[in-house]
C-alpha positions as CSV (number, residue, x, y, z in Angstrom):
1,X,14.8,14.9,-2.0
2,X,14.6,12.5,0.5
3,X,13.7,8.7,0.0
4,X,10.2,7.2,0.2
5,X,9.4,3.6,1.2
6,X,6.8,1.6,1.0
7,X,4.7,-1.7,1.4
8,X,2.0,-3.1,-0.9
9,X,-0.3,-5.3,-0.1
10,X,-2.6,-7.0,-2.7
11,X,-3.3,-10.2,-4.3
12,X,-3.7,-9.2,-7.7
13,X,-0.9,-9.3,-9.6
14,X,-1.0,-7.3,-12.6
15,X,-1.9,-4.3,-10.6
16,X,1.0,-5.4,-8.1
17,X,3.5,-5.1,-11.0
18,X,2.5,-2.2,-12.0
19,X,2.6,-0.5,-9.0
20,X,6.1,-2.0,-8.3
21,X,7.0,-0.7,-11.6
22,X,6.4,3.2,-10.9
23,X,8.3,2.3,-7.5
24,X,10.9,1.1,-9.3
25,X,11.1,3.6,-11.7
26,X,12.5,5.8,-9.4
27,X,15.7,6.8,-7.4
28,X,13.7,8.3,-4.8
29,X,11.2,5.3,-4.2
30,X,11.9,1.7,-2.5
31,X,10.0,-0.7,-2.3
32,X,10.3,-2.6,1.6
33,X,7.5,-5.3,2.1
34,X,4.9,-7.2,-0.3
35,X,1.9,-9.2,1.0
36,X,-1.4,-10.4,0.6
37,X,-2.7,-10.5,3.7
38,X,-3.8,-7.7,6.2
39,X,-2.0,-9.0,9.0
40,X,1.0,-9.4,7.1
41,X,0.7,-5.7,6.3
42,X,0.4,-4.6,9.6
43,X,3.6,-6.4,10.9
44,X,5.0,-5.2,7.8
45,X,4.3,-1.3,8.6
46,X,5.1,-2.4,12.4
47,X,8.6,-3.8,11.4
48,X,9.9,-1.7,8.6
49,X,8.3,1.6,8.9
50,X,7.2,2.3,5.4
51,X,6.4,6.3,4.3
52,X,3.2,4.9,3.0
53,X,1.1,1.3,2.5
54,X,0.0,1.1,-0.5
55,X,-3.9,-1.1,-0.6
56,X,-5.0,-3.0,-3.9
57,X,-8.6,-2.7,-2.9
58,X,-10.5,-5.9,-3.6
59,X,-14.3,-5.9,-4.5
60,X,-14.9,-8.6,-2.4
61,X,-13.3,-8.2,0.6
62,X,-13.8,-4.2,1.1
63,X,-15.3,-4.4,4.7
64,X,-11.9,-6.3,5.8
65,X,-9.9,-3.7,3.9
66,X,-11.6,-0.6,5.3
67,X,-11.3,-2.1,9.1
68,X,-7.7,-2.4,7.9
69,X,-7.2,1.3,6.9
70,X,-9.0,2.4,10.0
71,X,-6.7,-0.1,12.2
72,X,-3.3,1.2,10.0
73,X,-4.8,4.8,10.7
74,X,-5.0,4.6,14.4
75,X,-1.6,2.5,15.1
76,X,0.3,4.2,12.6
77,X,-0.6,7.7,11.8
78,X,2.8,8.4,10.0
79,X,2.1,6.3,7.3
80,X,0.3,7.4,4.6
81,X,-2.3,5.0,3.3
82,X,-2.9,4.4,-0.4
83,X,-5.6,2.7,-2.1
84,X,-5.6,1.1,-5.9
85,X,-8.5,-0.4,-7.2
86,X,-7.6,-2.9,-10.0
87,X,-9.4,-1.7,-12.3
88,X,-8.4,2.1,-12.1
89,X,-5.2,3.7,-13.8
90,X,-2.6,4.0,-11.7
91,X,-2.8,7.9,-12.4
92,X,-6.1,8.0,-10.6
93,X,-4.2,6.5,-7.1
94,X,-5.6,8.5,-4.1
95,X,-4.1,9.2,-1.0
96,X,-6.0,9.9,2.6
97,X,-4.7,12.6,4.7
């Protein structure tokens, strides 16, 4: 199996954690980069390369956030893009193709 990486950005924290804990949780899984900020995430995905980014979606802020998934899509088609909403399990994670 070969290793996945990835970047979170988000600035809530207990949906953060537990994101970083099912990242943690397993051999196969590192964690690069954590932000709040869009153009931190983009330098982020820029520098490092992540095998996906993963988005806490906030309710206030989802025009910014969608400009920033169609932005990440364009410039970086290898990475997959993941959203959370705060308020969802984490089982119910999505992923865009």
């Amino acid at each position: 199996m070969h290793l996945m990486t990835f970047s979170i950005m988000g600035s809530n924290p207990e949906t953060a954690n537990e994101i970083k804990t099912a990242v943690f949780s397993n051999a196969h899984t590192r964690l690069l980069t954590e932000c709040d900020d869009a153009d931190q995430l983009l330098a982020d995905v820029l520098r490092v390369r992540p095998t996906a980014a993963i988005m806490i979606l906030e309710a206030n802020n989802l025009e910014k956030q969608f400009d920033l998934i169609r932005q990440l899509a364009v410039e970086h088609p290898e990475t997959t893009i993941i959203l959370r909403q705060p308020s969802s399990p984490l089982r119910s994670t999505r992923r865009l193709p």
